[in-house]
N, C-alpha and C positions, 0 to 999 in steps of 0.2 A: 749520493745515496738517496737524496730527498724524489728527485723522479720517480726510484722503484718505491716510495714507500705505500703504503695501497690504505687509503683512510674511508673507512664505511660513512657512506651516506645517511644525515640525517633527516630521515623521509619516514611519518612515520604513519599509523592506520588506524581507526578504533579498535581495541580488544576484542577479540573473537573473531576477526574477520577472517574473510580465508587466504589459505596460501602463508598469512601472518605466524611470524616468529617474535618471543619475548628478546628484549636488547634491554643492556644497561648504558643509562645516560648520565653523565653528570652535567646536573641544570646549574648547579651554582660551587661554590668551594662548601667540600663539607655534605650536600645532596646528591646522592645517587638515588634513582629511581628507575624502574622497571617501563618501561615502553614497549609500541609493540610497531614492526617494521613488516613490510614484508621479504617474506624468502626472496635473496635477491638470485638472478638466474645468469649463468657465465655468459661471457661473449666467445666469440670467436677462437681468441687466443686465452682465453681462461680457463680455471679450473673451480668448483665451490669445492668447499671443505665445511663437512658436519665435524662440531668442535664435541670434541669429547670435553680437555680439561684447559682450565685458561688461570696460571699463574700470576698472582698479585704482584707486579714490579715494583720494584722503587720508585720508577718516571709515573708509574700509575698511580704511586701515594705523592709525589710531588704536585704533578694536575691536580690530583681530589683536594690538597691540600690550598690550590688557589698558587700556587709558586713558578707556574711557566708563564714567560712572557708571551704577549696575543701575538708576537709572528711566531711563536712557537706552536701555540695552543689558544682556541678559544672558546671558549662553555656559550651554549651546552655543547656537551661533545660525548662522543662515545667511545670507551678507555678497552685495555687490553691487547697485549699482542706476545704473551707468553704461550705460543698456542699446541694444544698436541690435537691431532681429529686424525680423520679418514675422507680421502678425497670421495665425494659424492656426485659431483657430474663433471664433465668435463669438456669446455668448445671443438667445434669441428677442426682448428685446426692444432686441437694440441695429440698427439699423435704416441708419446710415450707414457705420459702418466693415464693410468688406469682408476675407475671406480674401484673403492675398496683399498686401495694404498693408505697403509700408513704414516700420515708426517707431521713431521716440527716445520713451524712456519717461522719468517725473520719478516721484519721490516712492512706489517700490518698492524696496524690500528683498529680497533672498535670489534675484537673478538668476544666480548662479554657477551655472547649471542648464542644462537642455538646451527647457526649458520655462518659464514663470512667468505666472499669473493676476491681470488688474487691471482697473478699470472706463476706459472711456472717456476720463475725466478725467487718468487718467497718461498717455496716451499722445498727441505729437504725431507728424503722419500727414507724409512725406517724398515727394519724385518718385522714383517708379522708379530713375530715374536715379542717384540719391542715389550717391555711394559709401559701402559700407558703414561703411567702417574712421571712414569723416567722423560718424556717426550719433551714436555712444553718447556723442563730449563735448558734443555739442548739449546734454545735460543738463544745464552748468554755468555756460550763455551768462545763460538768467534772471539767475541772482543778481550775474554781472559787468557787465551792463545796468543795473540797478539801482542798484550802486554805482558806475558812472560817471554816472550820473543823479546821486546822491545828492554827487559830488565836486564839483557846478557847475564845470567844468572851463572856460577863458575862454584868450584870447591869449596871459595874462601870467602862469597858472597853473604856480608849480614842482610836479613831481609826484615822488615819490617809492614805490617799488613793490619792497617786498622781497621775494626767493623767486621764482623763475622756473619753479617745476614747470608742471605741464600748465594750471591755473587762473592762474598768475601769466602764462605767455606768450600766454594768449588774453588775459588783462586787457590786456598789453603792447599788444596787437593795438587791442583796441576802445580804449582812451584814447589813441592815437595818431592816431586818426580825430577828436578832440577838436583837435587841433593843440594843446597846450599848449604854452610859453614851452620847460619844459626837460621831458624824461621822463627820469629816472634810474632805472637798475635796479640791483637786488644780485643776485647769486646766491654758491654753494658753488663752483660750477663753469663751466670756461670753453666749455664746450660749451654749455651751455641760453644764456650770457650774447652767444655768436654769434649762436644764433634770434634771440632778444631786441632785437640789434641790427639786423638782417633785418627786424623787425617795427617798428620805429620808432624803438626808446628810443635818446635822443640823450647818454648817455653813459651804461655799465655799469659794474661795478665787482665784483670778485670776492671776498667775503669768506673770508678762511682759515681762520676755524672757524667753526661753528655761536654759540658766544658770545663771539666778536668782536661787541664792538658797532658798529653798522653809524658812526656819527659817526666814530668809531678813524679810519673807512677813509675815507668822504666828507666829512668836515668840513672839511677843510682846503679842499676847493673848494667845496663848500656851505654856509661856515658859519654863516649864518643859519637853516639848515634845511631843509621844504620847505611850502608851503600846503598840500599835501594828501599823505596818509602812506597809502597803500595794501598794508598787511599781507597776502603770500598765503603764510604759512607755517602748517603745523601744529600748533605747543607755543604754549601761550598766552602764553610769557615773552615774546613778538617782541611783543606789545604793551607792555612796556615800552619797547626798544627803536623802536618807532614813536614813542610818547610823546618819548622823549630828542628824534626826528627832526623833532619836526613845530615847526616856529616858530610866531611868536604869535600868537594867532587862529587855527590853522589846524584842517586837520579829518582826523580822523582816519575813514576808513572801512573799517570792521573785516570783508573779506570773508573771510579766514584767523584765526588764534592763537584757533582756539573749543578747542581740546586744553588740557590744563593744562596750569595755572599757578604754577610753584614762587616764580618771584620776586615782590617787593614792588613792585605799583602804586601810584607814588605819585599819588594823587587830589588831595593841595595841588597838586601842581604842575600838573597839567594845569587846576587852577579856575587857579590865578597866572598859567599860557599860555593862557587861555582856551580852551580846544582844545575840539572837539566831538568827539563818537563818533559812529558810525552805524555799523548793523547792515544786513547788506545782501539777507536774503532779502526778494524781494517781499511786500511787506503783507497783498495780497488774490489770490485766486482768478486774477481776473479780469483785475490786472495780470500775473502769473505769466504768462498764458498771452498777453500782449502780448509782454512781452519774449521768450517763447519762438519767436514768430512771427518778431520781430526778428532775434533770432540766429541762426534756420535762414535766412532771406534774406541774412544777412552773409555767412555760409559758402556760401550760393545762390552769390552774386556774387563769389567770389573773394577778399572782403577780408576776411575771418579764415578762420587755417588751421588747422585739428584733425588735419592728417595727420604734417608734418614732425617732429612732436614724438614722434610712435609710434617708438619705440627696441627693441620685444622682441613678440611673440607668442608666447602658449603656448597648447598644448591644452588641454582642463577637466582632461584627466588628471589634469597636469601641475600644478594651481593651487598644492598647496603650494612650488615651487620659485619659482613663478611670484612668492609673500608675500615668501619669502627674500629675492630679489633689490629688489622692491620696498622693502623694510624697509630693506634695508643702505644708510643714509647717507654712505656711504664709495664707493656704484656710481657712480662717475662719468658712465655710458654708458647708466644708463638714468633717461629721462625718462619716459614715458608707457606702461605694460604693458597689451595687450588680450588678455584669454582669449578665444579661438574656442572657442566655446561645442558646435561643429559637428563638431570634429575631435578625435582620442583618438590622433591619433604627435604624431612629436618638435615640439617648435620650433621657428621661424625662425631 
């Protein structure tokens, strides 16, 4: 997947110049600041996309936070690739997508911008119709497809789902279509653990700190465990704590804890539990762009929601205020931040 990923260039211009468009940069962990690039122009086989709205990821608070390693990531760099736009030009030889199309982009980087450059292959094409704000988490349906494929979810499935950010309540959503026996949720807070509810999960549970172990709080009515342990947290340590979760035989499917990992995996005990892991980005190309199809038809049809969970908009102005509040683990109020990529005043 690393070949299709498409990473914006860090070239940038004095302010005002022409042709020039505002980008966000992060120069160090903790600073983002406003740059200015120019519009950059497709090739042959490309397409540009004017970014309507660019969702704050997890992997974007990871980066900002200083947490990926330099072959992964290296500052300064420029973040984003939750992206919803409308294709605005298009290479000579790309032949079916059209100016004016609307789409969810995958597997680009550095869309904090008013513009961004990518081949074909990143981008799926939406109806008009589309709502915008619905577009840009289309991007994270793939990999939650996936890993409920990968959970064999059945009648009698206990399910277990820690973390309720923007990727844990859509998970909420698609495995709830599985009809599992039980769906249990955690969260930090009692706000995302309402949606949660709203969305299927048949019993939640609020954890009081971040390393409360999640058993502390659910063992007492679960104390066997759960079959299947569905991680959508950030720090790689909530894989332990999945580990402690999952009873014997079960499986663990690791869509979240790719951030690091300060605690001790114990790997006896998960051979002793026989537990399985899985990893849940799609394998190929080819399926990628299955589940992609899937989960824009799920949001088509009403049954997974991407909007409720939007808590804040900011202008691109505005994006370093916009990391702040994302950052702060202590925000109760906000779940899901989209930059309008389009506008330069205040917030909502």
């Amino acid at each position: 997947m690393a070949s299709k990923m498409q990473i914006a260039e860090l070239s940038f211009v004095p302010a005002g110049s022409p042709d020039s468009q505002p980008v966000a940069v992060l120069e160090a962990p903790g600073k983002i600041v406003l740059r200015y690039a120019k519009i950059p122009q497709p090739g042959p086989d490309e397409i540009r996309i004017k970014i309507h709205y660019v969702g704050i990821c997890g992997s974007d608070v990871e980066t900002y936070r200083g947490l990926r390693k330099p072959e992964f990531m290296t500052l300064p760099a420029r973040l984003g690739h939750e992206v919803s736009g409308v294709i605005d030009a298009v290479g000579r030889s790309v032949h079916t997508l059209k100016r004016g199309m609307k789409v969810s982009c995958r597997y680009v980087w550095g869309a904090f911008a008013e513009y961004i450059v990518c081949r074909p292959f990143n981008v799926k094409v939406v109806p008009d119709d589309f709502p915008d704000e619905e577009i840009s988490s289309l991007e994270v349906l793939p990999g939650i497809l996936h890993a409920a494929e990968l959970a064999r979810i059945g009648p009698n499935t206990r399910v277990l789902i820690t973390g309720q950010g923007v990727s844990g309540l859509v998970m909420t959503q698609v495995i709830a279509l599985y009809s599992p026996r039980e769906l249990v949720v955690t969260d930090l807070h009692d706000k995302n653990l309402q949606l949660a509810e709203r969305y299927g999960a048949t019993a939640t549970y609020r954890i009081p700190t971040e390393h409360t172990p999640t058993m502390d709080v659910v063992g007492t009515d679960h104390p066997d465990g759960f079959d299947v342990v569905i991680p959508c947290l950030l720090e790689g340590d909530g894989m332990v704590d999945a580990l402690d979760a999952c009873a014997f035989g079960g499986r663990i499917v690791m869509y979240g804890c790719i951030g690091t990992c300060t605690a001790h995996f114990d790997f006896f005990k998960m051979h002793k539990k026989r537990v399985d892991i899985y990893s849940t980005e799609p394998k190929s190309d080819i399926a990628m762009r299955r589940f992609w199809q899937e989960g824009l038809q799920l949001v088509q049809d009403g049954l997974v929601n991407t909007v409720d969970m939007v808590t804040h908009r900011f202008p691109l102005a505005r994006v370093a205020e916009a990391f702040h509040l994302r950052d702060d683990k202590a925000a109760a109020g906000a779940i899901h931040i989209l930059i309008d990529c389009r506008r330069s005043d205040a917030a909502d």
